[in-house]
N, C-alpha and C positions, 0 to 999 in steps of 0.2 A: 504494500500500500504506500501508495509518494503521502509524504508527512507534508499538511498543506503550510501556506505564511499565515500569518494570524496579521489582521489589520486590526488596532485599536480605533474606534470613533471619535474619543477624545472630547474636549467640550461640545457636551450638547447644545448650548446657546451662540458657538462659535460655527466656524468655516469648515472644520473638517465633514460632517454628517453630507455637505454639499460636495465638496470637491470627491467625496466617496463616490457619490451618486451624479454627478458630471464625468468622471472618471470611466466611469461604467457602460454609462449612456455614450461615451465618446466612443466604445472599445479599446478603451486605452490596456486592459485588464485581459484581451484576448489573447489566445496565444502563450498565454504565461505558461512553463514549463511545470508548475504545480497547483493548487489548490489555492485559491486563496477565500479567507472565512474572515468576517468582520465580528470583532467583540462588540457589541452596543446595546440599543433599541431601535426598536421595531417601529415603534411613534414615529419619533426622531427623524428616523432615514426615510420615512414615509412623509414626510411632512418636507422634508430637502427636497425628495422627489417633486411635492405639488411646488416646492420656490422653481423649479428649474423646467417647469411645464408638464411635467411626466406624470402618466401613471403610473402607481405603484402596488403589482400583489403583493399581498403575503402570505404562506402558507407553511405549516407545521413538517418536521421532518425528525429523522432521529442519527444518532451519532452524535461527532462531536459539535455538530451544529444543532440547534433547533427550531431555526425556520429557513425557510427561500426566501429571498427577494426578487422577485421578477418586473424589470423597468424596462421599457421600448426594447423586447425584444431578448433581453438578457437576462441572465440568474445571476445572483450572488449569493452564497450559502453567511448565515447570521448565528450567532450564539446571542441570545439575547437576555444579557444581564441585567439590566435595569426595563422598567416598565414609568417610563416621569408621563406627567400629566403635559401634554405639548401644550393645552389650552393655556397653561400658566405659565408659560417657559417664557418670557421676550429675550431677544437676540441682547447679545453682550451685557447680560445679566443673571450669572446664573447663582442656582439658589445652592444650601447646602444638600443634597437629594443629589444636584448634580455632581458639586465635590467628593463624594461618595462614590457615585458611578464613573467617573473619570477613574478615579484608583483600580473599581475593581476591574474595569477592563482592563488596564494593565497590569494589573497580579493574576488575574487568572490568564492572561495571554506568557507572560512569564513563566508561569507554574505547567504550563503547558509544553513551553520549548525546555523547559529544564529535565520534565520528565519525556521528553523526545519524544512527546504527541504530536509536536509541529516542529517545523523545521527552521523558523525565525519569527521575528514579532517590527509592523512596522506602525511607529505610531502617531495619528493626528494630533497636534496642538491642542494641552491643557491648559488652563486656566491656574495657575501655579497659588494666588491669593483664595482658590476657592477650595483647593485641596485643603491647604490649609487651615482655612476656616473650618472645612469637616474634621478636625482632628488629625489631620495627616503631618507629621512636621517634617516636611521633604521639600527641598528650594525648588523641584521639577524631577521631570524624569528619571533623571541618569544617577541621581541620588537616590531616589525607590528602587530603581534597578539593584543597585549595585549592592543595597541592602539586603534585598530578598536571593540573591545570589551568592550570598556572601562574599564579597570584593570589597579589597579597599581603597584600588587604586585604579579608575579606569583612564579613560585618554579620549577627549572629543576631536574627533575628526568631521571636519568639515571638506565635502567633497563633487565631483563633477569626472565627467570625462578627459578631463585637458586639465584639473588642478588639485591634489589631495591636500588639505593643509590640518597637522596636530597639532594642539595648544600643550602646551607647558602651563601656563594659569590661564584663567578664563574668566569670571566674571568680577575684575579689580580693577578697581582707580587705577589709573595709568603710573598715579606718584607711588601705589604699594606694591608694583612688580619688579623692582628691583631687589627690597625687600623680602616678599615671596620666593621668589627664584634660590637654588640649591642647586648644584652638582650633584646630590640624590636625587631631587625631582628630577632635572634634565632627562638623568640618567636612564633614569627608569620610566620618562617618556617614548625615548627612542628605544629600549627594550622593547615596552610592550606594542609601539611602533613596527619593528621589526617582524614579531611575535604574528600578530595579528594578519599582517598582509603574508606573512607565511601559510599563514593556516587557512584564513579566510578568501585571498585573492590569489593561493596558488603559486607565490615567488620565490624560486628558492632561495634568491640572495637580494631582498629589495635593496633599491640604492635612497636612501635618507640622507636628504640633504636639513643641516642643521644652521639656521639662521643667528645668528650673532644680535648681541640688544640694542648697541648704540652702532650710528653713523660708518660708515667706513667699518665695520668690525671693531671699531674702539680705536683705529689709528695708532695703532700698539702702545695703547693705553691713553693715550692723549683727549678720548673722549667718554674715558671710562675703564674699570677694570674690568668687569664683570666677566669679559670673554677670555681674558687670561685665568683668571679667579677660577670662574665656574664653568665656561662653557668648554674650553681646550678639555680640561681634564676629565671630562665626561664624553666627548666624543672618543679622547683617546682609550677609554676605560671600553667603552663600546665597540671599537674596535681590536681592543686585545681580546672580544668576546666571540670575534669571528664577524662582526656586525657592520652591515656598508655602511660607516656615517661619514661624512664627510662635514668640514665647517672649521672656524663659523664664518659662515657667509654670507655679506652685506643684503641686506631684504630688498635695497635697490636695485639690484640689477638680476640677485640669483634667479624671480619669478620668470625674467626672460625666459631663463636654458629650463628650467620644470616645466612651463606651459609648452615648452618644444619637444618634449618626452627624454630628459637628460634624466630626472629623478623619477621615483616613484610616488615618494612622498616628501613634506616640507614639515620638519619641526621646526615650530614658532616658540618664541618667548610668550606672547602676551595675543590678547583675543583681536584687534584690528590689525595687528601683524600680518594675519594669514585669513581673517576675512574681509581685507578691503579689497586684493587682488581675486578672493574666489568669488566674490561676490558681484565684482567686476564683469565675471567672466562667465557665472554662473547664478545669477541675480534667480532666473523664471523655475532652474532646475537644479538645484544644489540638495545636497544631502548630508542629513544630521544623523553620522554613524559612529556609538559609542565602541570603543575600543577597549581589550583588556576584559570584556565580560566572558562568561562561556557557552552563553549564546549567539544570535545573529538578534540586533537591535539599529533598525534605523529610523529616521523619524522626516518629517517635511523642515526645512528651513526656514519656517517661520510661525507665528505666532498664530491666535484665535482671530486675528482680523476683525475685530467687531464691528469695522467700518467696513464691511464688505458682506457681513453676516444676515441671509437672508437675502440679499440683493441676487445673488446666483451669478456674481460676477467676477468670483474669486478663479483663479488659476488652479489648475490641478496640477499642473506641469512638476511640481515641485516632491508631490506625495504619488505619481508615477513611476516619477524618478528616484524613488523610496524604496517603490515593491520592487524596479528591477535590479537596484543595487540587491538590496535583502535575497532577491531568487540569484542571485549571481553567487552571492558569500554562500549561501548554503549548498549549492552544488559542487562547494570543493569541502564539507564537512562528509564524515562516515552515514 
């Protein structure tokens, strides 16, 4: 039996429920080398349906899904974990009932790939202040993950056809990343950097390019230590580990030779390091793929959209570009 993706719905008063159901209706979902099942409600995705013109059935089934969706023509098989009242639901407003059902789609879509029912998990934009508010104390995603997996250390990669980029830190003031930053952290970015596109994308010796913090690489030292300090000694440690790293290399110029296919992936110091140039280049389709978990987790690259929610105007381009990453990393898993 092919182990299917499990799609999360993610905020019900958000963008994802639509882009599922434009997604589907477009055919963007055809053709896919496995199964894919959506965690949600049945309201919900039926209610996306009527924003985006469609009809939508619904009918009961058994296995690891429990109903069909059938829209202009197409199915999608559903587990449907929440039952919310859509009369009460308005867009970029969601209540706690929804903070609730946001988690549990993603602990039961986890709890699924961990016991090798499914073969990856990709997930639509939560509502991070709403989890919260239900009790959950998790700053997003990758921190529920990583919990319920037991991980301590994962690695967000931001990604495209033409550009990979890893963070070293992620969401800091730009004056607390020099601070943040460690020749352990580094280190163990490009590890699990390494690690990952090993297992996941098939490479047996990725080439990791490792980007330096200040100007020029620090101008041997003239604009900073931090790459003599911390970043040399960590690539060098990486590669007495058998590890392609290379660096550090000025962020000015290195994204040339990576978007030309010289690297495979870019370790970044800090978060606009390495998503101004992917987002440059990869604004409509980029992909939010946690690294270092022991599953397959990727997510759309962007947010609940409240200012598009309900209007049927959102892109799906981004959480396509999600499930075929996800069907890609799992086909090189056992």
């Amino acid at each position: 039996m092919i182990r299917p993706l499990i799609l999360t719905m993610g905020d019900p008063t958000g963008v994802g429920p639509e882009i599922i159901i434009q997604a589907l209706v477009n055919g963007a979902f055809d053709g896919l080398s496995r199964p894919l099942l959506v965690a949600g409600d049945a309201g919900v995705l039926q209610r996306a349906a009527g924003v985006l013109g469609a009809e939508c059935t619904i009918c009961e089934t058994e296995g690891l899904a429990s109903h069909r969706l059938s829209v202009a023509g197409r199915t999608l098989e559903l587990k449907a974990l929440s039952a919310l009242p859509c009369s009460d639901l308005a867009y970029g407003q969601p209540t706690l009932d929804c903070g609730r059902a946001m988690v549990d789609y993603i602990e039961w879509a986890c709890a699924r790939c961990l016991s090798k029912e499914a073969a990856g998990m990709v997930t639509a934009p939560i509502n991070k202040a709403a989890i919260n508010a239900a009790g959950y104390e998790f700053p997003g995603h990758t921190e529920l993950l990583a919990k319920r997996c037991g991980i301590d250390k994962v690695v967000m990669m931001l990604a495209g056809e033409r550009l990979k980029v890893c963070l070293v830190t992620t969401h800091l003031a730009l004056s607390e990343v020099p601070k943040a930053l460690t020749g352990a952290e580094i280190l163990e970015t490009i590890r699990i950097t390494d690690a990952s596109f090993k297992r996941f994308f098939a490479l047996k010796r990725p080439r990791i390019a490792v980007l330096a913090l200040n100007p020029h690489a620090g101008e041997a030292g003239l604009f900073g230590d931090e790459e003599q300090r911390l970043i040399v000694p960590a690539i060098d440690a990486a590669c007495r580990e058998g590890i392609a790293a290379s660096g550090p290399h000025s962020a000015d110029t290195l994204f040339h030779f990576a978007v030309r296919g010289a690297y495979d992936a870019v370790v970044c110091m800090y978060h606009d390091q390495g998503l101004i140039p992917l987002k440059l280049l990869h604004f409509e389709d980029g992909v939010n793929v946690t690294l270092g978990l022991p599953i397959v987790r990727t997510s759309v690259d962007h947010g609940t959209a409240y200012d598009l929610a309900g209007t049927g105007k959102a892109s799906e381009a981004s959480l396509v570009a999600a499930v075929r990453m996800a069907e890609k990393m799992a086909e090189n898993l056992p």
